[in-house]
Structure formats: structure tokens, C-alpha cells
C-alpha positions as CSV (number, residue, x, y, z in Angstrom):
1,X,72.8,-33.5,5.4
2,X,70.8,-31.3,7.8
3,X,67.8,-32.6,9.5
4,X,65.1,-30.4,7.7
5,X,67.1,-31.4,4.1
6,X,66.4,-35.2,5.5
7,X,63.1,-34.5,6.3
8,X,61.8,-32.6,3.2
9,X,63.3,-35.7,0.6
10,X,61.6,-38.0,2.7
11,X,58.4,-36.2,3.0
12,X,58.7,-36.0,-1.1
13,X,59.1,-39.5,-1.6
14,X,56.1,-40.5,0.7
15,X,54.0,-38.1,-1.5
16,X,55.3,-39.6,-4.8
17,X,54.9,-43.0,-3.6
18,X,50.9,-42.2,-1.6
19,X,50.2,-40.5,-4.8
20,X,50.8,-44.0,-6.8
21,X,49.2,-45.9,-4.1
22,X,45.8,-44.0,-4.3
23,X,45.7,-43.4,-8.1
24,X,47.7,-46.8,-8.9
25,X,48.2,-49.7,-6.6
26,X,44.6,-49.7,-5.5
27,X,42.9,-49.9,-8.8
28,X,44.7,-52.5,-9.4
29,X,43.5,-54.3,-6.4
30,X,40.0,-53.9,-7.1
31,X,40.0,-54.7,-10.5
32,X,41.4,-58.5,-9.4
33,X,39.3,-59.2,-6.2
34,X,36.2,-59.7,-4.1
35,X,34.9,-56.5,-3.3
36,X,34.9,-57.3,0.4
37,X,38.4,-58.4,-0.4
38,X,39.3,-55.2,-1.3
39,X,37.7,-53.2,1.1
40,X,39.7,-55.4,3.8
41,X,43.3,-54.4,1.8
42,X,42.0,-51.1,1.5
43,X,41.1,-50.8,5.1
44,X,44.8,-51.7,6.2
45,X,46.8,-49.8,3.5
46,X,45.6,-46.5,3.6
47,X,45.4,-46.7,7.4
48,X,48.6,-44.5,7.5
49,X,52.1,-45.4,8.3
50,X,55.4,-43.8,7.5
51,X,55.7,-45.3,3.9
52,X,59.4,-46.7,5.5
53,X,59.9,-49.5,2.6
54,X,58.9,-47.8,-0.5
55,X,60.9,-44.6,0.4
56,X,63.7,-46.4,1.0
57,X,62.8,-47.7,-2.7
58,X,63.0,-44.6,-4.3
59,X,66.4,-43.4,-2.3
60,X,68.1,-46.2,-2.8
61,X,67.3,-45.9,-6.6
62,X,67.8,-42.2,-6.6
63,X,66.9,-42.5,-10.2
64,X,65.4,-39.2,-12.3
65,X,61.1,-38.5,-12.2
66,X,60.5,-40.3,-15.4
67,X,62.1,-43.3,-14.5
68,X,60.1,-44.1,-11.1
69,X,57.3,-46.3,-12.2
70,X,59.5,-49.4,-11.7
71,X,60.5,-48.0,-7.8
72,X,56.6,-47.3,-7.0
73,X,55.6,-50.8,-8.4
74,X,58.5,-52.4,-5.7
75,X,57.5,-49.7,-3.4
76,X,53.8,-51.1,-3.8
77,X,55.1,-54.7,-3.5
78,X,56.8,-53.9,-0.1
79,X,54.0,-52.3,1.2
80,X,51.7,-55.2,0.7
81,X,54.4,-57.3,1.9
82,X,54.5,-55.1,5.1
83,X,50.9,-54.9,5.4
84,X,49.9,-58.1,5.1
85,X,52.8,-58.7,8.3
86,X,51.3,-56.2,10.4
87,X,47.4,-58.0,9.6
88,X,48.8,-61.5,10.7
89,X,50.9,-60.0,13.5
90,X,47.7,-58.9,15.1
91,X,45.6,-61.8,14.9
92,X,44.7,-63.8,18.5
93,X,47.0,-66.1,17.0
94,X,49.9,-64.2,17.3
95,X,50.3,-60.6,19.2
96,X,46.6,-60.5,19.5
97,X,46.2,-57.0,19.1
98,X,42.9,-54.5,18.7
99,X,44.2,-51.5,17.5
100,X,46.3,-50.2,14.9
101,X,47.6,-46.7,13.6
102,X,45.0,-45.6,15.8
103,X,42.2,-48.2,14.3
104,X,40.7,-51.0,15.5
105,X,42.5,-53.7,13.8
106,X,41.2,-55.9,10.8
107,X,40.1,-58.7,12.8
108,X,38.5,-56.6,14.6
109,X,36.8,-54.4,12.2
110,X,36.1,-57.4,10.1
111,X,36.4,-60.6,10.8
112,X,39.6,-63.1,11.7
113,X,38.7,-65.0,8.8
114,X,39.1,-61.9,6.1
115,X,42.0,-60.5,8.0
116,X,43.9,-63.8,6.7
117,X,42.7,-64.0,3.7
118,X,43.3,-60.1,3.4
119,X,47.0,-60.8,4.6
120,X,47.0,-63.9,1.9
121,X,46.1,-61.8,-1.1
122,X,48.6,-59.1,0.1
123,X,51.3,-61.3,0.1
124,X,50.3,-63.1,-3.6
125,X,49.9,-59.1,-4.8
126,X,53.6,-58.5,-3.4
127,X,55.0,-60.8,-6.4
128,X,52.2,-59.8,-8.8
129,X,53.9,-56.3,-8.8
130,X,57.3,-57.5,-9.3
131,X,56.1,-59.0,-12.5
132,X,55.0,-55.3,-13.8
133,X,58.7,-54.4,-13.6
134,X,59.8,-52.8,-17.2
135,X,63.6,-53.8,-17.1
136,X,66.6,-53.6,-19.6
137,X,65.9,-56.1,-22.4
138,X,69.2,-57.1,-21.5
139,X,69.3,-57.4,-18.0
140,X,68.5,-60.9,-18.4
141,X,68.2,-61.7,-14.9
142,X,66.5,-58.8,-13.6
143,X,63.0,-60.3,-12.4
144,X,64.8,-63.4,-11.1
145,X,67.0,-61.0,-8.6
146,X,64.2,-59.0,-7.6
147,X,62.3,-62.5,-6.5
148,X,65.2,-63.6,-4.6
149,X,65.6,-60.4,-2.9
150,X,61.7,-59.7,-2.2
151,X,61.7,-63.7,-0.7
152,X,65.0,-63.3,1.3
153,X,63.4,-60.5,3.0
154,X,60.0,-61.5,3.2
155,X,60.1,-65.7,3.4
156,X,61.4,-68.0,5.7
157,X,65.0,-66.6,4.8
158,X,63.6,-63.4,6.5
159,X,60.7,-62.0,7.7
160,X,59.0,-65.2,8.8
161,X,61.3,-66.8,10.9
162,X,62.2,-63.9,12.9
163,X,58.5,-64.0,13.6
164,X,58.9,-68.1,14.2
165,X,62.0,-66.8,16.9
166,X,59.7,-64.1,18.3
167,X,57.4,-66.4,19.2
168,X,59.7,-69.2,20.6
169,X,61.4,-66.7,22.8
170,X,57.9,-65.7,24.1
171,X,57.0,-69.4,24.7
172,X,60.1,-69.7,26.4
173,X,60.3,-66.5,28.8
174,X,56.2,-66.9,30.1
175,X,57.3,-70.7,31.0
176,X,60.5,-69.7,32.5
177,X,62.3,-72.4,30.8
178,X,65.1,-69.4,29.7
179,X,68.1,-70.1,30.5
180,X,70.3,-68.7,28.3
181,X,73.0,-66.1,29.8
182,X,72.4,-62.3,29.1
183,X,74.7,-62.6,26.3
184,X,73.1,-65.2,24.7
185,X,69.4,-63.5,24.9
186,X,70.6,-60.5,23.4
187,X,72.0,-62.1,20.2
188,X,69.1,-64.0,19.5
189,X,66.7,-60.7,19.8
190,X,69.3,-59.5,17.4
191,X,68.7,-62.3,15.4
192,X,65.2,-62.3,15.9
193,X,64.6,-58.4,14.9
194,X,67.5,-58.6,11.8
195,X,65.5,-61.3,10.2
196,X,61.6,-60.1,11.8
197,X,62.3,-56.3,11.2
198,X,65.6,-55.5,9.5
199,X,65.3,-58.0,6.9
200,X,62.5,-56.3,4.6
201,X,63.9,-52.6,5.6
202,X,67.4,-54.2,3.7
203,X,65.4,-55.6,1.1
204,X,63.8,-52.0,0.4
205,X,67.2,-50.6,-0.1
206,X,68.7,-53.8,-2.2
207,X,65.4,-53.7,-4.5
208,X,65.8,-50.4,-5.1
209,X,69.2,-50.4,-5.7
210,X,69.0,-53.8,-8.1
211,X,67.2,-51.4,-10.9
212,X,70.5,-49.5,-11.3
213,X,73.1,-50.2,-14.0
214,X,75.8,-49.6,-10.9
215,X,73.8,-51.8,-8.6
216,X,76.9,-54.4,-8.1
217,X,79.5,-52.2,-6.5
218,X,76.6,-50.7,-4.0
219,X,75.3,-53.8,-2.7
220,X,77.4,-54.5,-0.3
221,X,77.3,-51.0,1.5
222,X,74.0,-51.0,1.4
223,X,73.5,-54.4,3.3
224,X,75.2,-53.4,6.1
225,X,73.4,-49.9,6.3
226,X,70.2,-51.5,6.0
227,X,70.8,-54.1,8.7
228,X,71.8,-51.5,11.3
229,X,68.9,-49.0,10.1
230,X,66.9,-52.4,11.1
231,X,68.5,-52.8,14.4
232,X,68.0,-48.9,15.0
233,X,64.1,-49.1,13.8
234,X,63.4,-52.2,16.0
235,X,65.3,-50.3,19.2
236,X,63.3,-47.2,18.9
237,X,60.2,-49.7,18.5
238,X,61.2,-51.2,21.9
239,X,61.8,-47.9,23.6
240,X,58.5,-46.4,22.4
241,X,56.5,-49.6,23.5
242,X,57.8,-48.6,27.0
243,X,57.4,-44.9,26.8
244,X,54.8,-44.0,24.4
245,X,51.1,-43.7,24.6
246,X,48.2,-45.1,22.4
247,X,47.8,-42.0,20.9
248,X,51.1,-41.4,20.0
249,X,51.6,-45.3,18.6
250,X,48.4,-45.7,17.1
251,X,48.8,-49.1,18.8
252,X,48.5,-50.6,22.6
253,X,51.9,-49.5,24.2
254,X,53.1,-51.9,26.8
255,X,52.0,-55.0,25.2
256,X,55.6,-56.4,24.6
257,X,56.3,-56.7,28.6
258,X,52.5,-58.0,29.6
259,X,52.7,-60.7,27.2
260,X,56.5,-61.8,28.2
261,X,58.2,-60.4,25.0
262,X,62.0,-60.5,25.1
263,X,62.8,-56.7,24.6
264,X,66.2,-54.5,24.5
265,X,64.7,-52.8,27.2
266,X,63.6,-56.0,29.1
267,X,67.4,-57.0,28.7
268,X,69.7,-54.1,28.7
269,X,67.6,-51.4,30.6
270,X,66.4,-47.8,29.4
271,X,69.3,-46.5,29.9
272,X,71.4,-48.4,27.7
273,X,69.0,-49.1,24.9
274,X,68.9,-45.4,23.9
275,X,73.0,-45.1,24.5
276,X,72.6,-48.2,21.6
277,X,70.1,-46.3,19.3
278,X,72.2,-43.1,19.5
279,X,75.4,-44.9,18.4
280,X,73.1,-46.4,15.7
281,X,72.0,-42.8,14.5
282,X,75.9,-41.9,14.0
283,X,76.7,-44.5,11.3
């Protein structure tokens, strides 16, 4: 596939899927919360991004028009799931971080306090989408699969402790109590980003995927393809905290090295982290 035939389907998708979001997701929102609740969400979802997750959703599924409304309800519960990550990532607690696709962040435009409760009703919305989900009347165990996925990516089988490693590995570096070989450090950033970053991207795809009558015999390529796609996305992340600007990022570059973050470019050089995402971008 050509890179302007790439492009184009995933420039479709995001439209299908910001289309459901506007008209959609966010009525739903309102209808069940605080109206400074909402406007909090609101704030944070329609911020921009690239729509990753839920058009990874709708490729995976690949499915015809008329059968989409299940793929933009998970692509709406992965997006509150990724949202809500990015609010909490930013508090002081964690990365401590004022801007965001080129906004100040919630905390900041708010107040800490909403930003977690914000994040909080994300995160319950997530699995309040799931249930939506119009399956097979005999695809008995449809809903429960889609809740083990959406939890292995998102939970503490995920998500949540490569955020609980990121953190540990920062506490360790700024006290220089790390003594692990190279060779150690780099598998447990691997480990760190598979579960922190890669682990909802796979999810996307295995979500997705779990909504097709062939779902079985895909599974497993799919995995490994979105566990490397993680490893790629979190590699280009590193190499554009280095390189980029604020304008470009939407967010403060630089912030992984001033604040002692354990990097592929901390640990394997410039040089050798984009050799690493090119070899990525072959598979």
C-alpha cells in the first residue's frame, strides 16, 4: 500500500469516527453529568489528537458502513480511556505538565481537583460504552471479551503499571540508585512502554477485531503487530521529545530528559533509536 493510499483510509476513518464523537459520544456525556463535568471532558476530547485508538478500531474491523456503530462506540470507549491517561499523566502528581495539543492543560485550565474527577468519569464512561455494544444474540460471550480486552489494556494488566514502572525508573535514575546494566535498562523501558503505551494501541486492534465472526484465527497476528506498532509509536515519541518543538508537539518538548526519564534516546543514542524505528516501519 502506497503512502497517500495509507493516508487517505486513515484520514477517512478519523472523519467517520470525529463525526460520531461530535454528533454522538458527547451527547451522551452531557446528558449523564455535571455540566462543569462535561465541559472539563469536553475540554480534553475535542482538543485534537490523531484519533490513533479508534482508527485502529475501525481497520482492524474492516467491516462494511452500516455495520460501524459497534466500532465508533469501542472507538469512543478507547478514546475516553486515552484521554482520561493523558489528564492524570499531566497532573503535578505525575509528569506535571501545563500544556497539551497546544492547550494549557486541564489542571491548568481548571482546576487539579476536576482534572481527576474529569479523568475518573472518563475512565467509568470507557466501560459504559462497551455496554452499548449490539452483538450476535449468539455470541454469548461477546461483552465479557470485550471487558477483558478493554481492562488488559487499560488496568493494572496494562496501562497502569507501565505508568507504576515509569515512575519507578524515574525515582530510581534522579536518586542514582540505577544500577542495572545497559541491557537490563533497555528491557524494562520495553516493558515499561509495551504495557504504558503499546498495551491500549493492541487493545484497539484486538477490540476491533473481537466483533468479527473470523476474529479467532486473527488474534494472534494481530498481537504481535500491535505490540511492535507500540514500540514504534513510543520510539518516535522519544525521538520527537528530543527534537521537536512546542509547536510542533502541542506539548513541552524536553521534559523527559529534565525530569530524569529513562528514554531510548537517553539509552541507546539518536543515532540508533531511529535505525530501531526504521526497522519497526518495515514489519
Amino acid at each position: 500500500m502506497s503512502l497517500s493510499s495509507f493516508s487517505a483510509i486513515f484520514h477517512s476513518y478519523r472523519v467517520m469516527f470525529e463525526n460520531f464523537l461530535n454528533s454522538q459520544t458527547l451527547s451522551i456525556l452531557s446528558e449523564q453529568s455535571a455540566p462543569e463535568l462535561f465541559e472539563a471532558m469536553k475540554y480534553s476530547l475535542v482538543a485534537g489528537g490523531k484519533r490513533l485508538r479508534p482508527v485502529l478500531v475501525l481497520a482492524a474491523f474492516g467491516g462494511s458502513q452500516n455495520e460501524t456503530r459497534n466500532t465508533l462506540l469501542l472507538g469512543s470507549s478507547l478514546e475516553c480511556i486515552h484521554t482520561y491517561s493523558l489528564i492524570h499523566d499531566d497532573l503535578p502528581s505525575m509528569d506535571n505538565d501545563d500544556f497539551r495539543r497546544g492547550l494549557p492543560t486541564l489542571h491548568k485550565r481548571f482546576s487539579e481537583a476536576t482534572a481527576i474527577l474529569a479523568g475518573d468519569a472518563l475512565n467509568s464512561f470507557a466501560f459504559y460504552f462497551i455496554s452499548l455494544i449490539q452483538g450476535d444474540n449468539e455470541d454469548y460471550f461477546l461483552h465479557r471479551d470485550l471487558l477483558e480486552i478493554l481492562h488488559t489494556g487499560c488496568g493494572a494488566p496494562g496501562m497502569v503499571s507501565g505508568q507504576i514502572y515509569d515512575l519507578q525508573m524515574e525515582r530510581e535514575n534522579t536518586k542514582n540508585r540505577n544500577s542495572k546494566s545497559e541491557q537490563e535498562k533497555v528491557a524494562m523501558v520495553q516493558l515499561t512502554h509495551r504495557l504504558k503505551t503499546g498495551a491500549l494501541i493492541k487493545a484497539a486492534l484486538l477490540l476491533g477485531n473481537r466483533l468479527r465472526k473470523d476474529w479467532k484465527k486473527r488474534e494472534g497476528p494481530l498481537s504481535k503487530y500491535g505490540e511492535d506498532l507500540g514500540l514504534l509509536f513510543q520510539i518516535t515519541d522519544d525521538i520527537l521529545d528530543v527534537e521537536g518543538t512546542q509547536e510542533s508537539l502541542g506539548k513541552t518538548p524536553g521534559k523527559d530528559q529534565k525530569t530524569g526519564k529513562i528514554t531510548y534516546p537517553a539509552l541507546l543514542g539518536m543515532e540508533r533509536c531511529k535505525k530501531w524505528s526504521k526497522n519497526f516501519k518495515k514489519i
